[in-house]
C-alpha positions in Angstrom: 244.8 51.4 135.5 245.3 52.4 132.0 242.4 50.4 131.0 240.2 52.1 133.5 241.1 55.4 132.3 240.3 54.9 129.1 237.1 53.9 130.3 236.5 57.0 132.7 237.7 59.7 130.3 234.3 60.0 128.4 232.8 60.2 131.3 234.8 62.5 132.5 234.5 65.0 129.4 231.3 65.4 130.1 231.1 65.8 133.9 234.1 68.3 133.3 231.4 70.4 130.6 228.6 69.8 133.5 230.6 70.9 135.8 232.2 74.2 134.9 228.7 75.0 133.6 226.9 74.9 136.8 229.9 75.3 138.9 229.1 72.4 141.5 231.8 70.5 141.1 235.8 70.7 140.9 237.0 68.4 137.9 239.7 66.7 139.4 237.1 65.5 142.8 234.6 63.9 140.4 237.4 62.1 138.5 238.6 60.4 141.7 235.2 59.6 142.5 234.5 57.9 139.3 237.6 56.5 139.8 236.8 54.7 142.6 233.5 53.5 142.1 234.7 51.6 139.4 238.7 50.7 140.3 237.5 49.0 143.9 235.1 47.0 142.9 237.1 46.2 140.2 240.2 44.9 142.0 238.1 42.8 144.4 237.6 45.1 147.7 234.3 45.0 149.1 232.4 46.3 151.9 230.7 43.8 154.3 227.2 43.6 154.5 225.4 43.5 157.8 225.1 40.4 158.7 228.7 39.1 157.8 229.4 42.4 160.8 227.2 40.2 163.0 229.3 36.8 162.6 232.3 38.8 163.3 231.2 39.5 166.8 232.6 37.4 169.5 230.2 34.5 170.7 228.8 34.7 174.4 230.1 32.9 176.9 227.3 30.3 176.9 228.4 30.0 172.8 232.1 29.7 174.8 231.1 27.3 177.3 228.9 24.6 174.9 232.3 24.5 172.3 234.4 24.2 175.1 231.7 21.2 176.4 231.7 19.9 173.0 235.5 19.7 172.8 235.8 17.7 175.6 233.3 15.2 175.3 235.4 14.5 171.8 238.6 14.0 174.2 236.4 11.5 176.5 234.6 9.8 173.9 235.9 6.5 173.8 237.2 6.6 177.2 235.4 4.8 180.2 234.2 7.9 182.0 230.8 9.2 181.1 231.1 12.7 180.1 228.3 14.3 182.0 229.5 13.3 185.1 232.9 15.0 186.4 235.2 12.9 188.5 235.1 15.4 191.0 235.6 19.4 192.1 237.2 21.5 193.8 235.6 23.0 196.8 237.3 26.0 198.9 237.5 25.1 202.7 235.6 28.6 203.2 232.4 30.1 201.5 234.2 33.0 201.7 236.5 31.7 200.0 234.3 31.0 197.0 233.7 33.2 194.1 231.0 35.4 193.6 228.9 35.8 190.6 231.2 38.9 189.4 234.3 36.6 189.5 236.9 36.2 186.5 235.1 33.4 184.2 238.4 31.2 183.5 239.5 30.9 187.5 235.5 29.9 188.1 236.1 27.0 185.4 239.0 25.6 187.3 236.3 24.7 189.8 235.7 22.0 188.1 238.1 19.1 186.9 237.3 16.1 184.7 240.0 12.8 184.4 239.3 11.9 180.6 241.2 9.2 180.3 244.1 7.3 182.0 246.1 5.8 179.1 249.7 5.7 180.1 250.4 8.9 177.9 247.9 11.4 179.5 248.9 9.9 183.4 250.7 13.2 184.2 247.2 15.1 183.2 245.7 12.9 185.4 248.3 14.0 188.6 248.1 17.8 187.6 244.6 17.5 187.6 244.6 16.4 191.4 247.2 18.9 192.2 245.1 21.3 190.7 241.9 19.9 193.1 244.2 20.5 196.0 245.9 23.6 195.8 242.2 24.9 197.4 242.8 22.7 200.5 245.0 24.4 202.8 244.5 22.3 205.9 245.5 18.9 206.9 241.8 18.3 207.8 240.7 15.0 206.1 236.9 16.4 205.9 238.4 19.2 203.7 240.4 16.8 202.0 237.6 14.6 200.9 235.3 17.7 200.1 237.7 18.5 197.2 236.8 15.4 195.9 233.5 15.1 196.6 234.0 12.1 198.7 235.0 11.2 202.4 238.5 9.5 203.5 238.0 6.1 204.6 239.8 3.5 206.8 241.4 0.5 204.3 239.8 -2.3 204.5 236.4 -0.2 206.2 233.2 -0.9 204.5 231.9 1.7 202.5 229.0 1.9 200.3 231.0 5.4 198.8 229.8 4.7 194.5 232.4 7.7 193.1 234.6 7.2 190.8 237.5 9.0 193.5 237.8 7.0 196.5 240.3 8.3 199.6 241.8 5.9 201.7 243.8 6.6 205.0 247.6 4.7 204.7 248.3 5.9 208.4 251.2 8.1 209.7 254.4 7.4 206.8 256.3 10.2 208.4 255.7 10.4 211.6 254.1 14.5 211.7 251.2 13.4 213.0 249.1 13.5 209.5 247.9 10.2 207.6 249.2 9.8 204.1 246.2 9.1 201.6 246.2 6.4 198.4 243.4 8.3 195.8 242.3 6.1 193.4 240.7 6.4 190.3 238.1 3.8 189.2 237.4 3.3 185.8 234.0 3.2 186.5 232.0 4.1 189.3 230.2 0.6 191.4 226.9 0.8 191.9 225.7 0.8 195.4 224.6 -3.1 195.9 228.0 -3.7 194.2 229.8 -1.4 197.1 227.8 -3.0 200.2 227.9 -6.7 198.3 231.2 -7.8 200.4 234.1 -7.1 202.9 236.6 -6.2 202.5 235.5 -4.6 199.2 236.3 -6.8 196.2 239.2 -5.2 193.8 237.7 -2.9 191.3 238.9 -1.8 187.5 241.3 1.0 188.1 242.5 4.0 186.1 245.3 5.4 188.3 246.4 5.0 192.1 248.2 8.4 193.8 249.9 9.3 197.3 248.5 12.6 198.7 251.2 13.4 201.7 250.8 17.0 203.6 253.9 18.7 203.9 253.4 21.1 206.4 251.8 23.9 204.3 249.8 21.8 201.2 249.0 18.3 200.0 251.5 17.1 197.9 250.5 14.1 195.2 252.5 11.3 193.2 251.9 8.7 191.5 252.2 5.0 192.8 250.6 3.4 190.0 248.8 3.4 186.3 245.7 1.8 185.0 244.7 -1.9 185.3 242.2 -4.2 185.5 242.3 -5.1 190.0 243.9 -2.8 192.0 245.7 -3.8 195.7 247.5 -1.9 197.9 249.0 -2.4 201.4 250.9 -0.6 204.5 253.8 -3.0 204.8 256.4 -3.2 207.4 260.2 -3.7 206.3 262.2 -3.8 208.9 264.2 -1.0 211.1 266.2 0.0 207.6 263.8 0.0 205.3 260.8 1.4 207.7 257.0 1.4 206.9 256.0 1.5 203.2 253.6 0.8 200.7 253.0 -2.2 198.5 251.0 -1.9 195.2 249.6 -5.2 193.5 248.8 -4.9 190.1 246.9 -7.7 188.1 247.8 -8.1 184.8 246.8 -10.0 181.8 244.3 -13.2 181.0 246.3 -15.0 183.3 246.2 -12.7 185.9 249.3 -12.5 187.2 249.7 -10.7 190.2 253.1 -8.4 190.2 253.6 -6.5 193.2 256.1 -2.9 193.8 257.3 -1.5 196.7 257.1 2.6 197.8 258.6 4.8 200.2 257.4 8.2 201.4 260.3 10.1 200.7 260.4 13.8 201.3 256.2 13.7 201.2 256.7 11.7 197.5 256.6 8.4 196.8 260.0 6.8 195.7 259.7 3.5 193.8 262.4 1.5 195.8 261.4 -2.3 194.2 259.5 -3.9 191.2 259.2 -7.5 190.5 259.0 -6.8 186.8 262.4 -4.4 186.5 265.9 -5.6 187.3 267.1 -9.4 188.7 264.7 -10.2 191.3 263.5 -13.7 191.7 259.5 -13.1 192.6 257.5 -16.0 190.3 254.0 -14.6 189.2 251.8 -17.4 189.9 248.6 -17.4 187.5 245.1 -16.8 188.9 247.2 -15.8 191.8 246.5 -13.8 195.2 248.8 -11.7 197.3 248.4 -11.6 200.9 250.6 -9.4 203.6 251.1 -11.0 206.7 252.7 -9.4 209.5 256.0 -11.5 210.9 255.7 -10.9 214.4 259.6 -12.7 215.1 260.9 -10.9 212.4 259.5 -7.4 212.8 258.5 -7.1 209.1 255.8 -7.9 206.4 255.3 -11.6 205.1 254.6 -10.8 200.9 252.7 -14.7 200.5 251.6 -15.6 196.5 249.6 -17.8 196.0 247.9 -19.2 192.7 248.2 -22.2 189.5 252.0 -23.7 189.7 253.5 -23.7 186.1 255.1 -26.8 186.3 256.8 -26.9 183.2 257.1 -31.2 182.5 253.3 -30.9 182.3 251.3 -28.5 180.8 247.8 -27.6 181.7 245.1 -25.4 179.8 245.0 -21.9 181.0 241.4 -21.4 181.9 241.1 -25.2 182.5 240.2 -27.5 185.4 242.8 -29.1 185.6 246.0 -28.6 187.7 247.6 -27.6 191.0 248.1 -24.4 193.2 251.8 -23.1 194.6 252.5 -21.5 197.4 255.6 -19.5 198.0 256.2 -17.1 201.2 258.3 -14.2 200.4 260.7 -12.4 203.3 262.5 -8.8 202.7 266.2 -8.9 202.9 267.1 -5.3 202.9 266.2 -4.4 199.4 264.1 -6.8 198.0 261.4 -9.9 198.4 263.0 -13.0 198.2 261.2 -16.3 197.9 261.5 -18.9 200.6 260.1 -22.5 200.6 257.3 -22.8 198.0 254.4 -25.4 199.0 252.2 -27.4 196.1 248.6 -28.8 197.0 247.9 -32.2 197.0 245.5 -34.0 194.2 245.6 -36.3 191.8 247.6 -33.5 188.7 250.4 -32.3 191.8 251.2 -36.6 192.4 251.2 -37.1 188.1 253.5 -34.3 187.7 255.9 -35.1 190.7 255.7 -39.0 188.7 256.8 -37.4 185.4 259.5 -34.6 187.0 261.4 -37.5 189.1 261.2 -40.0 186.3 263.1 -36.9 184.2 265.6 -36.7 186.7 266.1 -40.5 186.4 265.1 -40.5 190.3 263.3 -43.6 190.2 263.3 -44.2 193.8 261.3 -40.7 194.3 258.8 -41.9 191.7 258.7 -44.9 192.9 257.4 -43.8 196.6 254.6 -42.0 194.7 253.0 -45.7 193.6 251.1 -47.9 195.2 254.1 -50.7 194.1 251.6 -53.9 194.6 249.6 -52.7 192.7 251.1 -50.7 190.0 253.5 -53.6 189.4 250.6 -56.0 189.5 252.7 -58.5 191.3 253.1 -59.7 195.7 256.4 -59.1 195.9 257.1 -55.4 193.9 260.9 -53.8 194.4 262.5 -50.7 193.4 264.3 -52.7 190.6 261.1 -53.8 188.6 260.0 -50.9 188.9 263.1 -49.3 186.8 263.0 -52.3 184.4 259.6 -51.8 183.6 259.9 -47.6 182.8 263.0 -48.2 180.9 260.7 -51.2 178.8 257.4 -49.6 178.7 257.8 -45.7 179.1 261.2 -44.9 178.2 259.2 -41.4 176.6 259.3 -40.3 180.5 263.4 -40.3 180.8 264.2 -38.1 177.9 263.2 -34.1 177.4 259.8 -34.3 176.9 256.4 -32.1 177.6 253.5 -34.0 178.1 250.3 -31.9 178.0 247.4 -32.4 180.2 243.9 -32.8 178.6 240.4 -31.3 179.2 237.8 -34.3 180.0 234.4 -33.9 181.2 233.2 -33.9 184.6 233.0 -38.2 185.9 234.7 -39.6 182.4 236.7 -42.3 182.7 240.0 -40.0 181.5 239.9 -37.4 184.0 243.1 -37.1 184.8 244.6 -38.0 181.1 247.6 -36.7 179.7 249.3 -36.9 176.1 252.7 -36.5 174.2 251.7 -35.3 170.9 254.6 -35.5 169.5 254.2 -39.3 169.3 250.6 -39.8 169.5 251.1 -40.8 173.3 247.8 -40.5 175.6 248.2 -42.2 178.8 245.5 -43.2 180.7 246.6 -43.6 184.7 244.2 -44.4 187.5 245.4 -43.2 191.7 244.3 -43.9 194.8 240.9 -42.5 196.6 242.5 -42.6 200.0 243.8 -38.9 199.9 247.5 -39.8 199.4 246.7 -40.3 195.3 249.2 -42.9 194.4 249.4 -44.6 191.0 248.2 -47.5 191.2 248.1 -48.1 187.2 249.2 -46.2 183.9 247.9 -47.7 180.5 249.4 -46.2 177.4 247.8 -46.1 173.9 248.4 -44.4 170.1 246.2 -42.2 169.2 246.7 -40.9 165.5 244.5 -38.8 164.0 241.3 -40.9 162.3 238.6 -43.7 164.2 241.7 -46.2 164.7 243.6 -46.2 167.6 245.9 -49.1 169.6 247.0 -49.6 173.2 250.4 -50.8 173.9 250.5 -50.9 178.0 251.0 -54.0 180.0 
């Protein structure tokens, strides 16, 4: 301030002699003006010019609504919903009800939802977003139920040729009040008509979430019965006079697609997990490529879970997505609190007789293996016995009584080593030929070395 003093004083001087001459000014006002003219600037202050006035002003609503667009399509890019399209809106039951042009801009943009994206970690967005969608349904109607959603309620298993990516489905009366609880499910993407109408019942579809909607009385309450996957099942299931109706969930999971069913109960209009086959000690076997099917047990009064799909035998291994192989299946009853497996079936062929050969021989069961060859031939001999038969495994194959893992190997359609299968570990292929009379009985195995290189040798009889 000094500084700017010593600048102003000349000028002061002379305004002071200007001023007492003509008598227009008081000193001590012009020194403050000069004063500030140069002390404001000076110490960075600055008035705003007109336009940076106009950038100050708040942006329209339209300006409002396209960042607020903008923003979400960055929180749905990368999802699988297209952004354009919202999964669905909320509708009033009344036009009435609706509101007019004059109404409160933020409760008019809760008309209209959108699901971004069903990762487990944004699930509850997901459910508070439907609870949102039905907190303007205030009837147990399904029509105004499905208008919510833009969508009608179906029967399960009805043919539909409903494309949205929402889809209602009536579970019947949990509760017994006379209203139907509803599954809503989420699609990750929407199926295109010919893909709706191609088949019934409709084939499983790509899934981002699965939800209970039970009426209470006075509103539609939601929960969650399952999270995103790939194929998406769900049943009404009877369990007995303890246990009551209830609803299974079959999720697919993986390459292998494994099949891993839970259990739900409506409880108090929510739905309470009561079993999983992944959590706890339960003995349910996933089955690869494998299919569950709910059959009603008339003797029993309860739901037959039956899985069926490629057996993992263990002793020999076959290629995932291969040919090769053999299906299980297993039949499971509910005891009270859990499925239980009962007897498990295998089908026949050619790689279900091998593998029984190779599991009895591991057991040093030779008579079991033995009723699984055709002995004439296999032993090349009239007059074959049980006792040959032993002698010649414990010469020739002795591989087949210790710990091992043979692996089952890929041939092309009509080769000569369709049904081959190897012990890498010592170079072992083995060659065997069955029977074409439907039992498919050995009726040879040749055994060679095959090292790595154009040089190989056989060392069956």
């Amino acid at each position: 301030m000094a500084f700017i003093m010593r600048l102003v004083l000349p000028i002061f001087n002379r305004l002071r002699g200007f001023c007492l001459n003509r008598g227009c000014l008081k000193p001590h006002v012009g020194l403050w003006l000069v004063v500030l003219c140069i002390a404001v600037p000076a110490s960075g202050f600055s008035w705003q010019s007109q336009p940076r006035l106009l950038q100050s002003t708040p942006p329209s609503q339209q300006e409002q609504a396209g960042s607020r667009t903008a923003e979400e399509a960055q929180l749905i890019g990368g999802g699988l919903f297209p952004a354009p399209d919202p999964l669905f809106s909320v509708r009033t039951q009344h036009p009435a009800d609706q509101p007019g042009p004059g109404a409160d801009q933020e409760h008019v943009e809760t008309g209209s939802h959108r699901l971004q994206s069903s990762e487990p970690g944004q699930s509850d967005e997901i459910l508070a977003k439907i609870r949102a969608a039905l907190q303007n349904v205030s009837s147990p109607d399904l029509g105004a139920l499905g208008q919510a959603f833009d969508t009608t309620v179906k029967k399960q298993d009805e043919a539909s040729s409903d494309t949205s990516l929402v889809q209602l489905t009536e579970l019947g009366d949990q509760h017994g009040d006379g209203v139907p609880e509803i599954a809503l499910t989420v699609l990750a993407s929407a199926p295109s008509q010919g893909d709706a109408q191609a088949q019934f019942p409709p084939a499983p579809w790509p899934w981002r979430g699965l939800y209970l909607l039970s009426w209470d009385g006075t509103q539609w309450q939601a929960s969650s019965l399952a999270t995103s996957g790939q194929i998406l099942q769900f049943h009404v299931v009877r369990l007995g006079k303890s246990t009551g109706r209830c609803i299974a969930v079959v999720n697919v999971i993986g390459e292998d697609a494994l099949p891993f069913p839970t259990i739900f109960q409506v409880r108090d209009h929510q739905a309470a997990l009561i079993w999983d086959s992944q959590a706890g000690e339960n003995r349910y076997n996933a089955l690869a490529h494998g299919r569950i099917e709910f059959l009603d047990n008339a003797k029993l009064e309860q739901t037959d879970m039956v899985v069926t799909g490629r057996a993992d035998p263990g002793l020999l291994e076959f290629e995932p997505n291969g040919h090769r192989g053999f299906n299980a299946r297993c039949a499971y009853h509910w005891d009270g609190e859990a499925y239980v497996p009962g007897r498990t079936e295998y089908s026949p062929g050619p790689d279900n007789s091998l593998y029984r050969f190779i599991a009895a021989l591991h057991l040093h069961d030779f008579r079991s293996a033995y009723a699984l060859t055709d002995p004439a031939k296999f032993l090349k001999t009239d007059a074959p016995s049980l006792e040959q038969f032993r002698q010649m495994v414990e010469a020739h194959w002795p591989e087949f009584l210790d710990d091992q893992v043979f692996h089952a190997r890929e041939a092309k359609a009509g080769s000569a080593e369709d049904f081959a299968f190897e012990l890498p570990s010592k170079h072992y292929v083995y060659l065997p030929t069955l029977s074409d009379d439907g039992k498919f009985l050995l009726t040879g195995l040749e055994r060679k070395v095959e090292m790595p290189g154009p040089e190989s040798a056989g060392d069956s009889p």
